[in-house]
N, CA, C and O atoms as CSV, one atom per row, in Angstrom:
chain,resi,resn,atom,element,x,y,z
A,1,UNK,N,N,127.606,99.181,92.033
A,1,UNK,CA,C,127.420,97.783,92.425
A,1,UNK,C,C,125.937,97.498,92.698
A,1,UNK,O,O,125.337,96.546,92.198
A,2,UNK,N,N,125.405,98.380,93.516
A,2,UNK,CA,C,123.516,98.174,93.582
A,2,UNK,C,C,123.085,98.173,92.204
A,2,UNK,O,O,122.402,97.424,91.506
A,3,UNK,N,N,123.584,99.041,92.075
A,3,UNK,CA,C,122.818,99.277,90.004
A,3,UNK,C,C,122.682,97.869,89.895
A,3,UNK,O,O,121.649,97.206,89.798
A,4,UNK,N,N,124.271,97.384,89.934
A,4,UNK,CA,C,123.994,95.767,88.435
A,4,UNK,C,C,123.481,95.059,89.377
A,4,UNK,O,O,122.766,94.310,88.712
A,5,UNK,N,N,123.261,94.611,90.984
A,5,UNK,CA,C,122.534,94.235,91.995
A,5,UNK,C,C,121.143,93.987,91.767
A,5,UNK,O,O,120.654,92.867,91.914
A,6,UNK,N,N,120.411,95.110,91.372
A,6,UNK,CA,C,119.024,95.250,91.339
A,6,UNK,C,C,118.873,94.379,89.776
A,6,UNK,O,O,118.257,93.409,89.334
A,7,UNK,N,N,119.984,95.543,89.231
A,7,UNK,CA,C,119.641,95.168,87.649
A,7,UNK,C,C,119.292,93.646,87.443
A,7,UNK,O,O,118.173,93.300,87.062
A,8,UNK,N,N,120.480,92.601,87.758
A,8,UNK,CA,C,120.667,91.041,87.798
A,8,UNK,C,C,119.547,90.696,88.000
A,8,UNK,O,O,118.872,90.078,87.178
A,9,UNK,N,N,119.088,91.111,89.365
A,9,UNK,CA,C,117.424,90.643,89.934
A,9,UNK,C,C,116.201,90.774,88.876
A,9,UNK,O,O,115.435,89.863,88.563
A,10,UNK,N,N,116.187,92.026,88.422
A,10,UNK,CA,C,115.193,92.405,88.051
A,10,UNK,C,C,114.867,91.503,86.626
A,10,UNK,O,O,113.761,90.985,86.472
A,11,UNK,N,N,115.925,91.378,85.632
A,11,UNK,CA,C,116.485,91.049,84.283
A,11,UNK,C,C,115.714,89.628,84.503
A,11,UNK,O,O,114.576,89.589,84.035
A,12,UNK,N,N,116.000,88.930,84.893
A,12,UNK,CA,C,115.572,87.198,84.912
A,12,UNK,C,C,114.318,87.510,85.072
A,12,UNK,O,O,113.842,87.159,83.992
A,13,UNK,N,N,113.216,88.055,85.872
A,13,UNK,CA,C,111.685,88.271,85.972
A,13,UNK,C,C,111.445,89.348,84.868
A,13,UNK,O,O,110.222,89.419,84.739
A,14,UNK,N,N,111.855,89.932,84.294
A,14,UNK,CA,C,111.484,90.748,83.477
A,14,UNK,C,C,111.429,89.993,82.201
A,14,UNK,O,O,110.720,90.502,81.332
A,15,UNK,N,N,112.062,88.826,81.896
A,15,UNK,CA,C,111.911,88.376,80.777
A,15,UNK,C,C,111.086,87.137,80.716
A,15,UNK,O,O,110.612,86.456,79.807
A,16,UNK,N,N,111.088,87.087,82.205
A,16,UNK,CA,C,109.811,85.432,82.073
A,16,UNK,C,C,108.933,85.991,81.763
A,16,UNK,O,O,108.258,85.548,80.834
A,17,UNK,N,N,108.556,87.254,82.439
A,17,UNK,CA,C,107.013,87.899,82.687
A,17,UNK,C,C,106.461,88.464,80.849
A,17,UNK,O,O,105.361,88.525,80.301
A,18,UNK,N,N,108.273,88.870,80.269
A,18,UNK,CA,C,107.902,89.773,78.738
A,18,UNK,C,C,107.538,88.341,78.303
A,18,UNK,O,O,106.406,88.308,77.822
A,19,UNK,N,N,108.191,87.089,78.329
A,19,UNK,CA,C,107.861,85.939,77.470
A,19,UNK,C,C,106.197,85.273,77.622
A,19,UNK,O,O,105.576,84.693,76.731
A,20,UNK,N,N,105.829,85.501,78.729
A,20,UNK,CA,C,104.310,85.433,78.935
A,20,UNK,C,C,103.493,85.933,78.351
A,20,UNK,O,O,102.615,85.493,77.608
A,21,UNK,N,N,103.957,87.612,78.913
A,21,UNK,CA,C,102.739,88.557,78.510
A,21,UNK,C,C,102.949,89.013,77.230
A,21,UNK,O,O,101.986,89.196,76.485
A,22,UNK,N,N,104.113,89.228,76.863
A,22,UNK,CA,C,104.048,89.355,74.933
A,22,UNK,C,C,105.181,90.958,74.991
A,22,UNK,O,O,105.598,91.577,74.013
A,23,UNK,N,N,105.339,91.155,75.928
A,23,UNK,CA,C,106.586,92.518,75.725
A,23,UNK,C,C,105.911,93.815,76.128
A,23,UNK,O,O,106.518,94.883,76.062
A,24,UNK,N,N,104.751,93.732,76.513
A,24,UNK,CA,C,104.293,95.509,77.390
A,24,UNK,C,C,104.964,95.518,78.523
A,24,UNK,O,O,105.608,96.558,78.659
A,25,UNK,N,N,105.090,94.595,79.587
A,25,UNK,CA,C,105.340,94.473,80.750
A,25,UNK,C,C,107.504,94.544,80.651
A,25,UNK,O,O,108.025,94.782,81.740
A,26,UNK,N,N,108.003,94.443,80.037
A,26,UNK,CA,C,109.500,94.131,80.055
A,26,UNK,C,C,109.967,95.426,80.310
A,26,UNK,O,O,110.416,95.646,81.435
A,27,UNK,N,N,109.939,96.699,79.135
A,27,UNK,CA,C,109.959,97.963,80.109
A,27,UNK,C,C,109.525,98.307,80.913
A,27,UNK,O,O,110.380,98.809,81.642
A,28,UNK,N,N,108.090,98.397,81.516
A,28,UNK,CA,C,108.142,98.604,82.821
A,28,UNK,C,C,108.675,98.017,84.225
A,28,UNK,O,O,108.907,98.482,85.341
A,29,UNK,N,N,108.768,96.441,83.438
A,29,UNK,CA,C,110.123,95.724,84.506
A,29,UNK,C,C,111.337,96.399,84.906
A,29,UNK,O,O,111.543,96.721,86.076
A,30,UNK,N,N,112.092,96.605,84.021
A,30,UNK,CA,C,113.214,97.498,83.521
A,30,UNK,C,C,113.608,98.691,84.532
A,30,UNK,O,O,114.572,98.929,85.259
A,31,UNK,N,N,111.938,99.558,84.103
A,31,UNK,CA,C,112.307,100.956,84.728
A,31,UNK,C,C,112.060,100.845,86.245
A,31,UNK,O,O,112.455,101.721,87.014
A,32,UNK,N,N,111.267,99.530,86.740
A,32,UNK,CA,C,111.186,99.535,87.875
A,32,UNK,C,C,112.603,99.412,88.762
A,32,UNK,O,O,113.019,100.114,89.683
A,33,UNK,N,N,113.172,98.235,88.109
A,33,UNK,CA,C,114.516,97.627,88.526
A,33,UNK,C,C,115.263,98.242,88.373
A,33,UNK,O,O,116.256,97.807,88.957
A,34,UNK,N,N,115.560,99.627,87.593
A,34,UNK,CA,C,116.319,101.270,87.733
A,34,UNK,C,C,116.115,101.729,88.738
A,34,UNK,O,O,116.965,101.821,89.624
A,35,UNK,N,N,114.895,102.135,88.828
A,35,UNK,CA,C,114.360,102.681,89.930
A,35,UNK,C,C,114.694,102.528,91.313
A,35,UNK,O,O,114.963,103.385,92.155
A,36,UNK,N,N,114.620,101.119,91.405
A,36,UNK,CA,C,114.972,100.176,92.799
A,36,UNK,C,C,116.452,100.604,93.564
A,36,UNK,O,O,116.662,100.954,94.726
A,37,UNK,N,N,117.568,100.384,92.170
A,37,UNK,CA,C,118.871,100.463,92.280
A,37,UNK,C,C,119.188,101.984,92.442
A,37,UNK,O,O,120.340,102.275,92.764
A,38,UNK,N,N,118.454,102.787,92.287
A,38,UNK,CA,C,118.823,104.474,92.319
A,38,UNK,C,C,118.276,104.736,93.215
A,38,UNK,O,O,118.273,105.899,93.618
């Protein structure tokens, strides 16, 4: 339940930020928002 918790959170800023910056930043969104939830 934290997993998809963090995950949800993370997912919506991870894709404004990839649609900005051009897609370097979306995996490291990602692995952060893993990270968070583990």
């Amino acid at each position: 339940m934290l997993d998809s918790d963090a995950f949800t959170v993370i997912a919506p800023g991870a894709i404004l930020v990839n649609a900005g910056r051009g897609g370097a930043i979306d995996e490291p969104a990602l692995v952060q928002g893993s990270a968070s939830g583990v």
